[in-house]
C-alpha positions as CSV (number, residue, x, y, z in Angstrom):
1,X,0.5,3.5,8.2
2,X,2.6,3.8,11.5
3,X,-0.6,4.9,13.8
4,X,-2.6,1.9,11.9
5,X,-0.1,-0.7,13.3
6,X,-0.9,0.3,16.8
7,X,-4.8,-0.4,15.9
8,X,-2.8,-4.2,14.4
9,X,-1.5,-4.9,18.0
10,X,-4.1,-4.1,20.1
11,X,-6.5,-6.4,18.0
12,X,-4.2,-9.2,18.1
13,X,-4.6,-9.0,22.1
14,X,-8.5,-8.8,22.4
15,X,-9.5,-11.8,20.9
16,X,-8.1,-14.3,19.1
17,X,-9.6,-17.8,19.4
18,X,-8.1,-20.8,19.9
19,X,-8.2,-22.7,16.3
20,X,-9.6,-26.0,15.1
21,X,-7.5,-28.3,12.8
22,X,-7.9,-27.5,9.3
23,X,-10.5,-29.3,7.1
24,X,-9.5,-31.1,3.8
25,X,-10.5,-28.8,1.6
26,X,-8.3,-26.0,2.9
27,X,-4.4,-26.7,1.8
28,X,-5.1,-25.6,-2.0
29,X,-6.5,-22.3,-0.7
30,X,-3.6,-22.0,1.7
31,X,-0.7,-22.9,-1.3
32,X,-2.4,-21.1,-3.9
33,X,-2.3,-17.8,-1.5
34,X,0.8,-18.0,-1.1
35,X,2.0,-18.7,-4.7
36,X,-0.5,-15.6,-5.1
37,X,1.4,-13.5,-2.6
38,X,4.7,-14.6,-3.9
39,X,3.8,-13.8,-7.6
40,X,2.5,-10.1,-6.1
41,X,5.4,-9.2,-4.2
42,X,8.2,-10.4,-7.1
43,X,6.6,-8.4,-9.4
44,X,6.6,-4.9,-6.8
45,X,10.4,-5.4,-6.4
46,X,10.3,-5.9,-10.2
47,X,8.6,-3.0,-11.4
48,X,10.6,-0.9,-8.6
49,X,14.0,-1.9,-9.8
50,X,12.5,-0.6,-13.1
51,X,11.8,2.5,-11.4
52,X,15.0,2.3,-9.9
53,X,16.9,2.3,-13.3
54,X,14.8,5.2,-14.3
55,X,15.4,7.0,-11.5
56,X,19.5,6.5,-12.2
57,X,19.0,7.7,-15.5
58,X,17.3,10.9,-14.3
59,X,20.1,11.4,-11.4
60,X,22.8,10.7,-14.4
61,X,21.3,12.9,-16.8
62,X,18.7,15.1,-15.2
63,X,16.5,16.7,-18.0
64,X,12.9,17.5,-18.0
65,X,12.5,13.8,-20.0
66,X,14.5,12.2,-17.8
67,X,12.4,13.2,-14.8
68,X,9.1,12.6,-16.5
69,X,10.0,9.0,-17.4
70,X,10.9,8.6,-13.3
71,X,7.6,9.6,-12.5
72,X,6.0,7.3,-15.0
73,X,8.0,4.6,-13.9
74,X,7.3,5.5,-10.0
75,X,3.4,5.1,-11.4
76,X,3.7,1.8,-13.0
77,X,5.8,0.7,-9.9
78,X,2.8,1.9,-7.4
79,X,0.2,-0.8,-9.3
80,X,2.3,-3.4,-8.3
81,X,2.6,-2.7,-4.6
82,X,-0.9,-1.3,-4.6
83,X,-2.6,-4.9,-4.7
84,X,0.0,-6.2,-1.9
85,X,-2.0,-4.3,0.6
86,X,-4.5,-7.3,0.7
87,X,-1.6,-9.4,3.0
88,X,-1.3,-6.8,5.7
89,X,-3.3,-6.4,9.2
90,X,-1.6,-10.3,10.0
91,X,1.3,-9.9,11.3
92,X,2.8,-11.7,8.7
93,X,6.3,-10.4,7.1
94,X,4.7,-7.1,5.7
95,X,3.9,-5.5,9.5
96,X,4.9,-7.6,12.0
97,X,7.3,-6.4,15.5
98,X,10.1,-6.3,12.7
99,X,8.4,-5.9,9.5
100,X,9.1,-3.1,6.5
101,X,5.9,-1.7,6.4
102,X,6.3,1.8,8.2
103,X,9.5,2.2,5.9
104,X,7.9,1.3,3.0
105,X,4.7,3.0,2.7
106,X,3.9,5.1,5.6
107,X,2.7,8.6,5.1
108,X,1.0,11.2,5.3
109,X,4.7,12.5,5.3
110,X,5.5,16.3,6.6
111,X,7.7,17.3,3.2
112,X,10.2,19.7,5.9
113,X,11.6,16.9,7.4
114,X,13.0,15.3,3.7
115,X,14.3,18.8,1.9
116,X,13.3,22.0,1.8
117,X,9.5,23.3,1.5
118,X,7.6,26.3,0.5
119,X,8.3,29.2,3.1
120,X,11.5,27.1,4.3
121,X,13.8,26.1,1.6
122,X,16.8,25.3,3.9
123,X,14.6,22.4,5.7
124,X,15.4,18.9,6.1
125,X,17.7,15.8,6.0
126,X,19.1,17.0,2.6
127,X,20.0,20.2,3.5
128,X,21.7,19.0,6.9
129,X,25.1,19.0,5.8
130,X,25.9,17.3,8.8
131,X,24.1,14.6,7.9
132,X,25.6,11.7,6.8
133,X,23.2,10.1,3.6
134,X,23.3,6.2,4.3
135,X,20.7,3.5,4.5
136,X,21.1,2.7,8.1
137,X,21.0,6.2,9.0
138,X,17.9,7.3,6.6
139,X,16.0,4.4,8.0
140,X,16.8,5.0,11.2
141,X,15.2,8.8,11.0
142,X,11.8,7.3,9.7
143,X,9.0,8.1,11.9
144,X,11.5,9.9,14.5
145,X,9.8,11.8,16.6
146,X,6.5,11.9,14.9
147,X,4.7,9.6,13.2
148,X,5.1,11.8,9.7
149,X,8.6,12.1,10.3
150,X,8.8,10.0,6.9
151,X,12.1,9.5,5.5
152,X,11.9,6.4,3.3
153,X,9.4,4.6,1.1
154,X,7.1,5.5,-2.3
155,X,6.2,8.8,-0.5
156,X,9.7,10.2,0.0
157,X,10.4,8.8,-3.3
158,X,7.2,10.8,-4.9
159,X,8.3,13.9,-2.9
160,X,11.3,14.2,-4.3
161,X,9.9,13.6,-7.5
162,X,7.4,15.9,-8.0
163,X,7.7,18.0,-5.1
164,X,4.6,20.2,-2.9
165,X,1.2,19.8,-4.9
166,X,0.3,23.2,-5.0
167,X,-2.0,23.0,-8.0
168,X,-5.4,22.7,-8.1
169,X,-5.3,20.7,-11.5
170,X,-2.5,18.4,-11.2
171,X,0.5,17.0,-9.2
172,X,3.4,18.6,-7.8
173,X,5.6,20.7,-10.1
174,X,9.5,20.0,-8.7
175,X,12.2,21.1,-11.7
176,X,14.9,18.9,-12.8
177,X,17.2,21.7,-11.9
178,X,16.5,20.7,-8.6
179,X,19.2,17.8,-9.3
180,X,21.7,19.9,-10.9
181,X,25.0,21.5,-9.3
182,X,24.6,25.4,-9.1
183,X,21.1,25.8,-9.7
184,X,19.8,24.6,-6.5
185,X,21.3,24.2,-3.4
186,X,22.3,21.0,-1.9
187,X,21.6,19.1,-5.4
188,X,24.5,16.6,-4.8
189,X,22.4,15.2,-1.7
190,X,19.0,15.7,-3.4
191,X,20.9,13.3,-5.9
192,X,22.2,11.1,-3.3
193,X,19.1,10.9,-0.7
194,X,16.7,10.3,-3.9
195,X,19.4,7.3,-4.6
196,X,20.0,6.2,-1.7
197,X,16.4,6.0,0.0
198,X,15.2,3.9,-3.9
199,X,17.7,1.4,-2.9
200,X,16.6,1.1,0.3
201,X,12.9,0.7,-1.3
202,X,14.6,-2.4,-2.9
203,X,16.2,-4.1,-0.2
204,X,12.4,-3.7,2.0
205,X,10.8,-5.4,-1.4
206,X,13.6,-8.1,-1.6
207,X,12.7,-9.3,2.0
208,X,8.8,-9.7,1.1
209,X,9.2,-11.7,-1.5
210,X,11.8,-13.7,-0.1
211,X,9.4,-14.1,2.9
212,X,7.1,-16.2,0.6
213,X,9.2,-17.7,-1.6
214,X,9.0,-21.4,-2.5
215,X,11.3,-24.6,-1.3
216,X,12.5,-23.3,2.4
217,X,10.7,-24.7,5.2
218,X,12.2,-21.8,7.4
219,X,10.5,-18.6,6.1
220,X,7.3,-17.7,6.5
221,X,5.9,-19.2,3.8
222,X,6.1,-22.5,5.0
223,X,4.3,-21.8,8.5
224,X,1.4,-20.2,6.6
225,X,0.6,-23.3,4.5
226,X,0.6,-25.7,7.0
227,X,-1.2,-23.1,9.5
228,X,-5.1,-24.6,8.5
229,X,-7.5,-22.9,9.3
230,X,-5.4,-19.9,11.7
231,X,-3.8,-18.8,8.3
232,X,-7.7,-19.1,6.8
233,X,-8.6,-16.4,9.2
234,X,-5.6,-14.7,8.9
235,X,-6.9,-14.2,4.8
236,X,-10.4,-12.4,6.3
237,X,-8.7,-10.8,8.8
238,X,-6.1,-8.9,5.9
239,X,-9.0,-8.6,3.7
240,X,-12.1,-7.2,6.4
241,X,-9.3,-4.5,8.0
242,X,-8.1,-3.3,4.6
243,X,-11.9,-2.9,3.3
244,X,-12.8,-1.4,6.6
245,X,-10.2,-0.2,8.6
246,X,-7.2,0.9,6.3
247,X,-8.9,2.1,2.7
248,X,-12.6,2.9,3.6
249,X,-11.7,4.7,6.9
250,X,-8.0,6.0,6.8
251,X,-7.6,6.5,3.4
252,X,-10.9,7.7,2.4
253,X,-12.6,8.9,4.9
254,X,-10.4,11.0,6.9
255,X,-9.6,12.9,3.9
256,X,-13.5,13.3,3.0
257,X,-14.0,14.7,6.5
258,X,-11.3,17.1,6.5
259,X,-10.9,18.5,2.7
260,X,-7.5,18.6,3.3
261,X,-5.1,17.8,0.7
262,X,-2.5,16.8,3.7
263,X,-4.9,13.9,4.2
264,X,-4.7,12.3,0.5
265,X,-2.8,9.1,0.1
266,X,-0.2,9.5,-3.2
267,X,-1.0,14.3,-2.7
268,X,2.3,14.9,-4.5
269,X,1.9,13.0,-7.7
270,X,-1.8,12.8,-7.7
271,X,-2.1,9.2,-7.8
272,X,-4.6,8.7,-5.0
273,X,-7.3,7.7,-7.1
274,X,-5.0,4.9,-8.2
275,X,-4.1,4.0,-4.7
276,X,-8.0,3.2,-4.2
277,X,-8.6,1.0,-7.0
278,X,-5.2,-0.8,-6.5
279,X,-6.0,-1.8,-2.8
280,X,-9.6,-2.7,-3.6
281,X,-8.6,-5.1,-6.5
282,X,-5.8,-6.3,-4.0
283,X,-9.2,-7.9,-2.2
284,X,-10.6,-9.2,-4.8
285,X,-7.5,-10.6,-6.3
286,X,-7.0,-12.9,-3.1
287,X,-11.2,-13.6,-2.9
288,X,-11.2,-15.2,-6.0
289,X,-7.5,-16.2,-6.4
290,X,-7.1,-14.7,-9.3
291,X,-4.0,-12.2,-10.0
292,X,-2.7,-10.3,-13.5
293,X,1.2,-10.3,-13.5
294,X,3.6,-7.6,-14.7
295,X,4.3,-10.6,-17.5
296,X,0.7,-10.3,-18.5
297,X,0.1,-14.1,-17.5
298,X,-2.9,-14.9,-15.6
299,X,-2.3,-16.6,-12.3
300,X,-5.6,-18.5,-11.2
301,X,-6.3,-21.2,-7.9
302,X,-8.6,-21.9,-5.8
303,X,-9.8,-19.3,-3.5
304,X,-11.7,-18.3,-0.1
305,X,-14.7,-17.8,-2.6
306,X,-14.5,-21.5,-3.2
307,X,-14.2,-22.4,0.1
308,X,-17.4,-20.8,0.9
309,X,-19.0,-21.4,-1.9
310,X,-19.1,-25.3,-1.3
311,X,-20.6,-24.7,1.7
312,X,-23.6,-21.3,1.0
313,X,-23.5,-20.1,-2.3
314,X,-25.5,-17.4,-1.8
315,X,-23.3,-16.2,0.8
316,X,-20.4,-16.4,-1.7
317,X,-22.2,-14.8,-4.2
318,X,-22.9,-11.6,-2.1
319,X,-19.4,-11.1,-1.5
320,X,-18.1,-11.6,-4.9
321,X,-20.7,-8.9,-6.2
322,X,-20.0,-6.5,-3.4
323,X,-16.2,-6.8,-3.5
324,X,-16.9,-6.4,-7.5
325,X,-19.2,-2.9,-6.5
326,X,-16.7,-1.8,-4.2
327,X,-13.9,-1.4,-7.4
328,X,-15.8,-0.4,-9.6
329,X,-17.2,2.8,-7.2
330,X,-13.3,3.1,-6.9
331,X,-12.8,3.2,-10.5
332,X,-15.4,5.9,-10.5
333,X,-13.2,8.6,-8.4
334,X,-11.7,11.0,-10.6
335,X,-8.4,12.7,-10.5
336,X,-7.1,14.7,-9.0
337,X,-8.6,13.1,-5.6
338,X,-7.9,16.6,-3.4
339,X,-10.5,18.1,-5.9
340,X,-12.4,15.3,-5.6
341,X,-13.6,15.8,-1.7
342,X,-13.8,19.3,-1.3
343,X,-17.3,21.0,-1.6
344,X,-20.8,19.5,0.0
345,X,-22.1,16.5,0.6
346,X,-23.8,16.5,-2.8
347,X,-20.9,17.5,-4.8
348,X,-20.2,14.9,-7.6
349,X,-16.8,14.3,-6.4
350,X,-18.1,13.8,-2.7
351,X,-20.6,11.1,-3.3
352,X,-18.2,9.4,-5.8
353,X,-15.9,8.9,-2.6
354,X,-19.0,8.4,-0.3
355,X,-20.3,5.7,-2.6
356,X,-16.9,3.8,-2.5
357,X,-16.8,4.5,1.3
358,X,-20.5,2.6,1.8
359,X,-19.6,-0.1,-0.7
360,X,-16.7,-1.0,1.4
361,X,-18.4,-1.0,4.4
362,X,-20.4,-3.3,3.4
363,X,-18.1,-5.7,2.1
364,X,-16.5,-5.8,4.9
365,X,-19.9,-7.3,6.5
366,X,-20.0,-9.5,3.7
367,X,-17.0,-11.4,4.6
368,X,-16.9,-11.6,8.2
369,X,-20.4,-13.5,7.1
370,X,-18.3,-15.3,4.4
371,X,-15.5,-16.2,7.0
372,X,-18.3,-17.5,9.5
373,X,-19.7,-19.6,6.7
374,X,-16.4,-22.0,7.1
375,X,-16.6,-21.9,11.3
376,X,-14.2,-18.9,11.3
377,X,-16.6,-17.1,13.9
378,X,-14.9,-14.5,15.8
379,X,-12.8,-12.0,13.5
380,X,-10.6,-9.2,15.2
381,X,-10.6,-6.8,12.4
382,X,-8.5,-3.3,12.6
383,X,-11.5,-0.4,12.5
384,X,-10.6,3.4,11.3
């Protein structure tokens, strides 16, 4: 999120230390991160220009199929970025002065300023004859003015998927003859945003994993394995502000604390709950270096849990059970998630949240311990 970065640059001001050479046993972590990263990224853009091809096929042929097979392939597309949250809060390519983040992901996203909306049907970008549908000028209306101003990303995608959630029971209910000339107005620039802003999607992924691809010594890749132990707390930093900051705290519990639908992460397809488990086994994917790609393969290496390991197992071993605790209490959280938080504090749905809440609290203590373990002793982590 836009207002998170903020939270990003102010911790990278306070305090961070000056850093020690890197020990021996710290360059496999380092390369195996960043194959790990790697792998991650080329398989979001991957799984996006799947949904991309969908999403043609839909704006080709609009039917009630067509649209539904979108949405499934804007689902699968979501696991595959969800776990990438785990190499944010660094400044690396992701969210740094120039990076793709706020275009990619940001949210929660006032529908008005996309298309039209309950109440105001003539809202919005789309029905702004005047204009002009490009990729420059789309990305250069994100976040103007506001910081849910959101034109591009997954959530301007999902919106004009699905549409305002308005159900109790499920997602958004947007018809495919939304799309189609003469039953809605403006449905030659629904058709063109909805095109335009996917490809833009791809072009933000492209970058990533281009970022931390192999055999350049000029991208950022390159400086990050030879960084020592700097890009070692740069690892806890990512994974300590996602647990804390960013998952247990924005996306959790501000929408615990306010019951408000607005609040939820993925509100117009319903896929919040997924959005929890996602970023949480994003943590434990880079703890114990372990990642499941879109091929099915198994990508394994050695890991901070190593690292600290060697050094107090005990230590290690607390983390690896909490990080466990903290997905499984994710997996826990039914759908839909805006049912989920609404009620009292002992409401099922509530302490389901509550419990994933505390668990990632907790493991976010459990690492900053870890991180001292290998004489990383001063962490600037981003709080809620």
């Amino acid at each position: 999120m836009k207002r998170f970065l903020s939270a990003l640059a102010l911790a990278s001001v306070l305090a961070i230390p000056s850093v020690q050479a890197s020990e021996p046993d710290s360059m496999p972590v380092l390369v195996h991160y960043a194959a790990l990263v790697q792998a991650n990224y080329e398989d979001a853009l991957a799984s996006a220009q799947a949904m991309q091809r969908a999403i043609r096929e839909f704006l080709a042929r609009p039917s009630a199929e067509t649209q539904q097979a979108a949405q499934e392939a804007w689902r699968k597309a979501r696991e595959y970025y969800g776990t990438t949250e785990a190499f944010r809060f660094y400044g690396g390519p992701i969210d740094d002065d120039n990076g793709p983040e706020g275009r990619i992901n940001a949210w929660p996203m006032d529908e008005s300023y996309v298309d039209g909306v309950e109440g105001n049907p003539n809202a919005g970008l789309i029905n702004d004859r005047g204009f002009a549908i490009t990729k420059a000028s789309i990305a250069g209306q994100n976040e103007r003015g506001g910081e849910e101003n959101i034109a591009t990303g997954y959530h301007a995608i999902e919106f004009l998927l699905w549409g305002q959630d308005r159900s109790e029971t499920g997602p958004g209910e947007r018809g495919w003859t939304d799309y189609v000339d003469g039953r809605a107005a403006n449905a030659d620039r629904r058709r063109q945003y909805l095109d335009v802003v996917t490809d833009l999607l791809i072009d933000d992924l492209a970058y990533l994993a281009k970022a931390w691809r192999p055999g350049s010594r000029l991208n950022y890749r390159a400086g990050f394995v030879e960084g020592g132990r700097e890009s070692l707390r740069k690892m806890f930093v990512a994974l300590g502000s996602l647990s804390r900051g960013e998952l247990a705290g924005e996306r959790l519990e501000v929408a615990l604390n306010s019951q408000d639908q607005e609040d939820e992460h993925s509100c117009f397809s319903d896929n919040t709950h997924r959005d929890a488990v996602l970023n949480a086994t994003g943590i434990e994917n880079v703890w114990l270096g372990r990642y499941r790609r879109l091929d099915g393969s198994l990508l394994q290496g050695p890991a901070l849990r190593d690292l600290v390991a060697a050094r107090d197992p005990a230590a290690a071993e607390r983390a690896t059970r909490q990080i466990a605790a903290s997905v499984a209490a994710a997996q826990a959280i039914r759908s839909p998630f805006d049912r989920e938080i609404i009620g009292g504090r002992d409401t099922p749905g509530r302490q389901r949240i509550q419990a994933t809440i505390d668990s990632l609290v907790q493991q976010s203590k459990d690492l900053v311990a870890a991180a001292n373990v290998v004489g990383i002793t001063r962490l600037t982590l981003v709080q809620p």
